[in-house]
N, C-alpha and C positions, 0 to 999 in steps of 0.2 A: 193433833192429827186432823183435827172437825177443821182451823184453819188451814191447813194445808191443802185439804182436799176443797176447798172453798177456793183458794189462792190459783190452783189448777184448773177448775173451772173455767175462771176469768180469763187467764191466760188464755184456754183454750177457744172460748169466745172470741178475743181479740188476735187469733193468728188470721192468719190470711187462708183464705179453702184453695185445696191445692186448683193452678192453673188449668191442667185439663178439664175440672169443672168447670171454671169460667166458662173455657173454650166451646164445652158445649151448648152453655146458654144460647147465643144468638144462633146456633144450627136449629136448636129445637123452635124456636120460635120461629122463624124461617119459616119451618116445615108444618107448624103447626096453620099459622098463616095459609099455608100454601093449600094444605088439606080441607079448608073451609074455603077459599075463594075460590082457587079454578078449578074443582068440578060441577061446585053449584053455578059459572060463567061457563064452565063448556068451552073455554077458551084459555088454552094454555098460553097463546101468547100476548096478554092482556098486556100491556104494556106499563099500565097507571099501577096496577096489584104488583108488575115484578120490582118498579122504581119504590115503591111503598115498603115491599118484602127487605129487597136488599140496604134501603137506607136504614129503616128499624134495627135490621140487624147486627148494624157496622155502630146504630148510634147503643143500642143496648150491649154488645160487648164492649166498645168500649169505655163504655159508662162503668160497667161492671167490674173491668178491669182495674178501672183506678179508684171505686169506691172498697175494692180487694184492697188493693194496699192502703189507703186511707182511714177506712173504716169498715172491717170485716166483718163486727158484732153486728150490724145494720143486714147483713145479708142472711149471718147464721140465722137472725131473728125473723127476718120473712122466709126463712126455708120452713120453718116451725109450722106443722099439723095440730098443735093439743096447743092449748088455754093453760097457761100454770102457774098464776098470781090471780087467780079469781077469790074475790071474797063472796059472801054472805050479804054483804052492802053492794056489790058490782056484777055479781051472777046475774040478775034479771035483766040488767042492762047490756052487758057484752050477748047475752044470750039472743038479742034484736038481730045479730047476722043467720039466723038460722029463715028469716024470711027477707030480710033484706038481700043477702049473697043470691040469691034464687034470680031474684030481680035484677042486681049489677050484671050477673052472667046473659040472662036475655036481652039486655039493653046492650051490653055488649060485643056478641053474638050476632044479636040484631043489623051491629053495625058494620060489621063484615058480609054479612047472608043479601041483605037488602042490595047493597052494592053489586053483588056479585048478580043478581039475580036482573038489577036495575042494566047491567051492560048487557046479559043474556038478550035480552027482550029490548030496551033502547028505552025505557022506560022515560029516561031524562039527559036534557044533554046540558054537557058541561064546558064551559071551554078551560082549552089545559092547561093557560096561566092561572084562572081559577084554583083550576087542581093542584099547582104547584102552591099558592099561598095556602091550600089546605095542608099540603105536605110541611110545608117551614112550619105552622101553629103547631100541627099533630107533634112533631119533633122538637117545637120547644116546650111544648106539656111535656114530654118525657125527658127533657133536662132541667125543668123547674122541679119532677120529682126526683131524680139522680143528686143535685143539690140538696134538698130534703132530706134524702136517704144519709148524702154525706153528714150534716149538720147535727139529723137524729139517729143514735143507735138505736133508740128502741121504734123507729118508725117501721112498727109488724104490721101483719096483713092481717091481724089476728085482734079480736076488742078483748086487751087485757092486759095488764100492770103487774110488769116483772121486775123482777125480785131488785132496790138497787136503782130503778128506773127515778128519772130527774124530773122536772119541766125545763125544757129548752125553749128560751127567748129569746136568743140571739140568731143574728144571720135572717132568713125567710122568718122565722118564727117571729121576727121582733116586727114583723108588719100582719102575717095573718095566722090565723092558729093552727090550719090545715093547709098548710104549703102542696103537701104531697097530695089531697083532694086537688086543690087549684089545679098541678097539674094535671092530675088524671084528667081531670073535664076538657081542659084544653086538647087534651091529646084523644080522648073519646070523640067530642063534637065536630074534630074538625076532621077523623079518619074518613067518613065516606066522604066525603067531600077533595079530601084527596083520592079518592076512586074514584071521582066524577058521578057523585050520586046524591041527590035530593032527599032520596026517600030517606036513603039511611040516614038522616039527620034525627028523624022522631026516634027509633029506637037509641040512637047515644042520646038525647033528653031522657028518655027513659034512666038509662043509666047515671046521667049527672043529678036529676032528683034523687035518685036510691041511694049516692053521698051524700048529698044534704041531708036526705033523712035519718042516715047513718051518722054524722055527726052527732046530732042531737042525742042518741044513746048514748053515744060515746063521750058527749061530756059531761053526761049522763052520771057516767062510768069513773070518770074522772076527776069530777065534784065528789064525788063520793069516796075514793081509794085514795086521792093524792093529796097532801097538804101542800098549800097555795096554789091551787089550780082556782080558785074564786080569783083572787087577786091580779092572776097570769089578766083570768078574763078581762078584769076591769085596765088594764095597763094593753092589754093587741085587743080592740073591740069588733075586729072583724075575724069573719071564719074563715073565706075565701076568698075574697076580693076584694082588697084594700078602697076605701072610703064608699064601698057600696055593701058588699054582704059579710 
C-alpha cells in the first residue's frame, strides 16, 4: 500500500496541470505588470510597457505551455509554498531566502517602479532600437530559464532538496550550474531598459547581486544534502556565466 501510494504521488507530479491553468498564467502576469507600470507612468498609453506586457506574455504562456506537456513536475515544483526536504545539515542554509527574497523583490520591483516613474517625469532618454535590443535580451533570459526549467524538474523557487531529487549535468547544466539564475539576470538587467530607462538599471543590479548571493547558500545547501554535488562542482566550474563567473 506505502508503494502504491508513493507510485501515485509520481504519477501525479508528472501529469500535466489542467490547460485552463496554463491559460491563466500570462493573463495574470499581464495584469500584474500592467498594475505596477501605468499608474505609477500616468500613462496608459505608454507604448514601450504595452510592447513589453504583451511580448512576456505571449513568450511565458507559451513557454509554459510546452514545458506542461514536456515537463510538468518542474511547474508543480515552483507552484510549492512550504520547504519539505529540509534537513538538520541544510535548514540554516535554505533558510538565507528569508533575507535574501526581501531584496530579489525590491531589486525587482525596482525595475519596473523606476521606469515607470523615469517616463512620468523624462528622467532619461532612450532611443527605441535601444529599447528593442533591451526587449530581445529581457526575452532571451526568459527562454534560457524556460530551457532550464525543461532540463530540471526540480528547478524550485524554493532552497530545498526534495525527496528523489538528482544532479542534472547535462544540456545548460553541462556549462553553468545556475542556468535558470543566468537567465533571470539577463531578463532582470535588460527589463528597464526595454522601457527606455537608465535608472532602473541599478535596482535590477540590486537584484542580480541578491542571485549571486543566493547561490552561495544554495550550494551551501547542496554540499551538504546531495551526494556528488562536490564533484558536479569540480567538472561545470562556473555558476553563471561560462568562462567568467
Amino acid at each position: 500500500m506505502v508503494k502504491e501510494n508513493v507510485k501515485n504521488s509520481i504519477d501525479k507530479m508528472d501529469k500535466p496541470i489542467p490547460f485552463w491553468v496554463i491559460l491563466i498564467i500570462p493573463f495574470y502576469a499581464g495584469a500584474l505588470f500592467s498594475v505596477i507600470l501605468f499608474p505609477a507612468a500616468k500613462d496608459w498609453g505608454w507604448l514601450e510597457a504595452w510592447i513589453y506586457i504583451i511580448i512576456f506574455a505571449i513568450n511565458i504562456g507559451v513557454s509554459y505551455f510546452i514545458i506542461n506537456k514536456k515537463n510538468p513536475r518542474v511547474i508543480r515544483n515552483r507552484m510549492k509554498v512550504k520547504k519539505e526536504g529540509l534537513t538538520s545539515l541544510t535548514k540554516t542554509s535554505a533558510g538565507s531566502d528569508k533575507f535574501i527574497m526581501p531584496i530579489l523583490s525590491v531589486g525587482f520591483i525596482g525595475a519596473l517602479i523606476l521606469p515607470a516613474f523615469d517616463h512620468r517625469y523624462g528622467w532619461s532618454s532612450t532611443p527605441f532600437m535601444v529599447e528593442m535590443v533591451g526587449l530581445v535580451v529581457s526575452n532571451a533570459g526568459m527562454v534560457i530559464m524556460d530551457i532550464a526549467m525543461m532540463q530540471n524538474a526540480f528547478a524550485s523557487k524554493l532552497l530545498d532538496i526534495k525527496e528523489g531529487q538528482t544532479i542534472i549535468d547535462t544540456g545548460l547544466y553541462s556549462h553553468v550550474r545556475h542556468p535558470l539564475y543566468s537567465g533571470a539576470s539577463l531578463m532582470i538587467l535588460a527589463l528597464p531598459i526595454a522601457l527606455g530607462s537608465w535608472w532602473g538599471v541599478f535596482p535590477a543590479a540590486i537584484g542580480v547581486l541578491s542571485l549571486a548571493l543566493r547561490i552561495r547558500f544554495e550550494e551551501e545547501m547542496l554540499v551538504k544534502g546531495m551526494d556528488g554535488y562536490t564533484d558536479y562542482q569540480a567538472r561545470v566550474k562556473y555558476k553563471m556565466i561560462p568562462g567568467i563567473y
